[in-house]
N, C-alpha and C positions, 0 to 999 in steps of 0.2 A: 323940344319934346311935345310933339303936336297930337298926336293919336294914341297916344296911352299916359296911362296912370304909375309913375315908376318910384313911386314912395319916397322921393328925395330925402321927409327928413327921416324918415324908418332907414334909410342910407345911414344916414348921418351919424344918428344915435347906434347904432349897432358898432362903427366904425369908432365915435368915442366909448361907451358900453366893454369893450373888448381889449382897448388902444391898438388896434392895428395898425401894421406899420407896412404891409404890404395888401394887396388886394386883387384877387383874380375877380374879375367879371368874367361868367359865362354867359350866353343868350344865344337863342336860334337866330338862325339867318334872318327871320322880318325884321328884328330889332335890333340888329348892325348896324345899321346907320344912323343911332343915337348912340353908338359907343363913346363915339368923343367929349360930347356931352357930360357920360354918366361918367368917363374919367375925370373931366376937370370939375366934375362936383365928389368924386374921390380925393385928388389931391387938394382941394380947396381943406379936408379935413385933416392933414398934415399927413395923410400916407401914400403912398406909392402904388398906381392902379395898371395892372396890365391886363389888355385883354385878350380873350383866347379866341383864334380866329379859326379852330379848329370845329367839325360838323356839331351841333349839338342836337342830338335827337330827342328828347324827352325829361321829362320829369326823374328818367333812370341814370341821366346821363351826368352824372355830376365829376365834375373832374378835378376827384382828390390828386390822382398823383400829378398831372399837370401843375396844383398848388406845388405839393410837398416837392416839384422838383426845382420852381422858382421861391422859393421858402416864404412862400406866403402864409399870413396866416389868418386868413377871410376869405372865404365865397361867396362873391354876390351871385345868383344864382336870379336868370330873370325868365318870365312866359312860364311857369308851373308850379305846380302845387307842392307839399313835400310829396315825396316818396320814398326814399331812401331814409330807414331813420337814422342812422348812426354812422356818423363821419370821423376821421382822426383830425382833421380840419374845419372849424366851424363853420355852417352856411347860412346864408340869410337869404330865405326865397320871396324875390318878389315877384307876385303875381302876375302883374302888368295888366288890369282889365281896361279893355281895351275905350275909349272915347269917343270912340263914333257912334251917328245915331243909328237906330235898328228900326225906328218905325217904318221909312218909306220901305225897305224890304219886308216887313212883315205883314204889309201891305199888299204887297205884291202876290206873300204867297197865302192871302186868303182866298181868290177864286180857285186855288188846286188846292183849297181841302172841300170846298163843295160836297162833295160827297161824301166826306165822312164829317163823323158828330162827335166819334170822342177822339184825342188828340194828344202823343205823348211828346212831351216839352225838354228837349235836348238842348246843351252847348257847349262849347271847352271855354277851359277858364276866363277866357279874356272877354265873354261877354253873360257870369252867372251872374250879377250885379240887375242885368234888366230879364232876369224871367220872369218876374211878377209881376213885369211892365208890360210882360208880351204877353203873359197868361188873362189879365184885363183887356185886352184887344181882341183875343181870342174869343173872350166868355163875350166880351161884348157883339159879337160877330156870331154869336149861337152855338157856339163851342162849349163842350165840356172838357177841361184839362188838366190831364193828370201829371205831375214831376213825379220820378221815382226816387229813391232813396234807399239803396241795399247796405248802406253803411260801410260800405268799401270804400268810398271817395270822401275827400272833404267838405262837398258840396251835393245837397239832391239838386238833380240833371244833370250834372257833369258828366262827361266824355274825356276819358283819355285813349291812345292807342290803341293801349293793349286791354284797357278795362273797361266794355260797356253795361254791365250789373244793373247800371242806374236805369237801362232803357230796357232791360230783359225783364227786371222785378214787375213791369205794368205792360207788356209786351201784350199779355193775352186779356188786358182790360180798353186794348184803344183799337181805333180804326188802320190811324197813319200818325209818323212823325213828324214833328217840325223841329228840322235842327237850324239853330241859330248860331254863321259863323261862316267865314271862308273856305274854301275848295272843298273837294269830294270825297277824300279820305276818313274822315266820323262818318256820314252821311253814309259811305257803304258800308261801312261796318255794323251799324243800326239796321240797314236792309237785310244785309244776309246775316245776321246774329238773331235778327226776333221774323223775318221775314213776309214785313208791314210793310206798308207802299210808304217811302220817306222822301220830304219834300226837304229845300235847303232856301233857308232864307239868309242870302250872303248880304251885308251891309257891307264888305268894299265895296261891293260893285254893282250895291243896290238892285240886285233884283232875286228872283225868287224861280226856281226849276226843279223836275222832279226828276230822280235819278234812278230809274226803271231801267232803262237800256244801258247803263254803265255798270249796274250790280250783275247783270246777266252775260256783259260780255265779262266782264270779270271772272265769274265761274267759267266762264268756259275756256278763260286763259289759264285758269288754274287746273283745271281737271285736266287740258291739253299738258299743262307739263307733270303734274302725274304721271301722265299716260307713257311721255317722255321718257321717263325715269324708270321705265319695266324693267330694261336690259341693262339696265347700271348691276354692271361688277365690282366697282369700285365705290365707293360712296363717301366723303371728309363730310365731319360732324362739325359743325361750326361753331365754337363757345366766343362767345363775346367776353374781355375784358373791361370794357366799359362797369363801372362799380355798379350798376341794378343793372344789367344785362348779365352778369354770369351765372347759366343757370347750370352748371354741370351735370347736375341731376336727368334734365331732360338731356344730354346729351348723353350720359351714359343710359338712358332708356330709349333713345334711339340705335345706339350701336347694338345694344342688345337683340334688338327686333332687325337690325340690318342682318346681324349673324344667324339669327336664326330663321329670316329668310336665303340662308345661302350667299349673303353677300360681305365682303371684306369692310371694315370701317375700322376709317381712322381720324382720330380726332387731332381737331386743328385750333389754336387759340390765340384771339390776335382784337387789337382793338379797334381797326377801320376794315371794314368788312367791303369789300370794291373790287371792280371785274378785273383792277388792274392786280391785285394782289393774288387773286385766284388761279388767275393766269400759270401762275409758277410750279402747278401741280398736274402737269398733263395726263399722270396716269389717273387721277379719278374722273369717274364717268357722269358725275353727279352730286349736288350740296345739299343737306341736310342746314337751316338753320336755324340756331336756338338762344341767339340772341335779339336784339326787335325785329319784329313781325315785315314790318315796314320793307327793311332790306330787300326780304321776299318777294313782297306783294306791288311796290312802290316802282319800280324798274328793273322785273324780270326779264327783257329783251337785253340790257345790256347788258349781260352776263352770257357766256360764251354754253355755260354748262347749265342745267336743270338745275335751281334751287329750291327749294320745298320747305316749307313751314314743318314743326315737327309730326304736326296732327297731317298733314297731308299727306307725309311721308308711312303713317301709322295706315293709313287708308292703305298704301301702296303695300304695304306689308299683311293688310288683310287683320288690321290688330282692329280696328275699329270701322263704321263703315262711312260710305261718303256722307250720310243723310246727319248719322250721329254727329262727323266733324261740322256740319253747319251748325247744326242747335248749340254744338260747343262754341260756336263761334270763329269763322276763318280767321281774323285778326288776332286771335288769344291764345295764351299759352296753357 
C-alpha cells in the first residue's frame, strides 16, 4: 500500500464495531491493485472479504445490492467522499488521500500563472489534505488565493463529477485555476462551468499544462452531437440504476420535452450503461442520459448513436439555451 492512505485501522474497528462477518470492498479502477491487500487485512479481522470487480464510477455509486445479493453485511467503500446518505447495508467510506508529493508539480505550474494574480485552488479528494500546502507556495510566489466553499461538499476546494459549486462560488473573484490531481476530466469541468483559463498540476506525472484547446474541442464535440440529434424520431431516456444515479425525475422531464418537441420517448433502466447494451434497440435514433454525466462526455465516439446529457438534450428542444446550459455547467445535472 505504497500511494495512498487506506485507514487500515478505521478498516479494522468498523469491521469489529459492527462484527461483520462478510465484506464487500468497492473501489475505482486506480486502487485495484491493492485489493489483495486490503482483503487480507479484512480476513486478518475474522470476516469474509470479496471484492467487486465491477466499474465503480463515483461517490454515487455504491453498490448495495451487489452486497444484499452476497449477504454481506459491510461496505468498504474506497476513493470518495460520502454522498449517498442512507443505505440498507452499512458503508464505511474511505477516503484514500492520496501519498504522493505535489510540490515538484506545483512547481511546474507556476510559470502558467504568470499572468494572473488571483488564483482559484481546486482538487478531488485524494489530494485535499495538501491545499494549504499549495496555497503557501502560491502566496509565496505573489499569488493571492482563494479555496471556495458552497457547502455542498465535505471539503472547500473539492471537486467531484458532477458537483463543481466549490470552484463556481469564487469563479467571478479569480483570474485562472489551479487544479491539483490527475487527468483532464475536473480540470474541464472547471473551464467550461466558471469559464477561467484552468491550469492542472498532475503529481503522477509530475508536471503541469493548461487545458485551453481540450475544453474548446470539447464543446465542439458536444454541440456536433446536438446538432446530430435534430432528426432523432426516436429518443430512449436513460435512468441509471446504480443507487445515486437514479434520477427519474430528470428522465421524466426529458421525455416530457421529447414529446412536446414531437418526438417518441421511451424510457430505458438498466445499471451498466455501454455501446454494447445500447446496441439491442435499433429503432431509437438517439440517447438521452440521466444517469452520470461521464457516460456522455467520457467516450461519446464509442457509442454507435447520439447521447446527450439531459441539459444538452433541453438545448436541443429549444427549452433552455446553449449559453444558459454552460453557466449551468456541461458536466452537472
Amino acid at each position: 500500500m505504497l500511494s495512498f492512505n487506506f485507514e487500515e485501522d478505521k478498516i479494522k474497528q468498523e469491521i469489529t464495531r459492527l462484527g461483520a462477518k462478510c465484506v464487500l470492498l468497492q473501489m475505482p479502477q486506480g486502487l485495484k491493485p491493492e485489493a489483495i491487500k486490503l482483503a487480507q487485512l479484512v480476513e486478518s479481522c475474522g470476516a469474509i472479504p470479496i471484492i467487486s470487480f465491477d466499474p465503480c464510477y463515483g461517490a454515487c455509486d455504491i453498490a448495495q445490492t451487489d452486497a444484499e445479493g452476497i449477504e454481506a453485511d459491510l461496505i468498504v467503500h474506497f476513493g470518495h467522499t460520502q454522498m449517498v446518505k442512507s443505505s440498507k447495508i452499512p458503508v464505511v467510506y474511505i477516503e484514500t488521500h492520496a501519498k504522493t508529493q505535489i510540490t515538484p508539480a506545483v512547481q511546474q505550474a507556476i510559470p502558467l500563472l504568470l499572468g494572473y494574480s488571483k488564483i482559484g485552488l481546486t482538487t478531488s479528494i485524494q489530494h485535499i489534505e495538501n491545499l494549504s500546502k499549495v496555497k503557501q507556495l502560491l502566496t509565496d510566489n505573489g499569488k493571492t488565493v482563494l479555496i471556495g466553499d458552497a457547502g455542498q461538499l465535505p471539503y472547500a476546494g473539492q471537486l467531484i463529477g458532477c458537483n463543481y459549486s466549490n470552484a463556481k462560488t469564487i469563479a467571478n473573484e479569480v483570474d485562472a485555476f489551479l487544479f491539483i490531481g490527475g487527468g483532464i476530466f475536473h480540470a474541464l469541468g472547471i473551464a467550461l462551468g466558471t469559464g477561467k483559463p484552468t491550469i492542472i498540476a498532475d503529481p503522477y506525472d509530475n508536471r503541469a499544462h493548461e487545458i485551453a484547446d481540450q475544453a474548446q474541442q470539447l464543446l465542439r464535440q458536444r454541440y456536433a452531437n446536438i446538432q446530430a440529434t435534430k432528426n432523432a424520431k426516436i429518443v430512449g431516456i436513460l435512468v441509471g440504476l446504480r443507487l445515486g444515479q437514479k434520477h427519474l425525475d430528470q428522465a421524466l422531464k426529458a421525455k416530457a420535452a421529447a414529446e412536446k418537441s414531437g418526438r417518441t420517448a421511451v424510457l430505458l433502466a438498466g445499471r451498466e450503461i455501454n455501446p454494447d447494451t445500447l446496441m439491442e434497440f435499433p429503432a431509437i435514433d438517439a440517447y438521452i442520459n440521466t444517469a452520470c454525466p461521464r457516460i456522455s462526455l467520457d467516450t461519446p465516439n464509442k457509442f454507435q448513436k447520439p447521447i446527450l446529457t439531459v441539459n444538452e438534450f433541453m438545448v436541443l428542444c429549444g427549452e433552455i439555451s446553449w449559453t444558459d446550459m454552460l453557466k449551468k455547467g456541461l458536466f452537472e445535472s
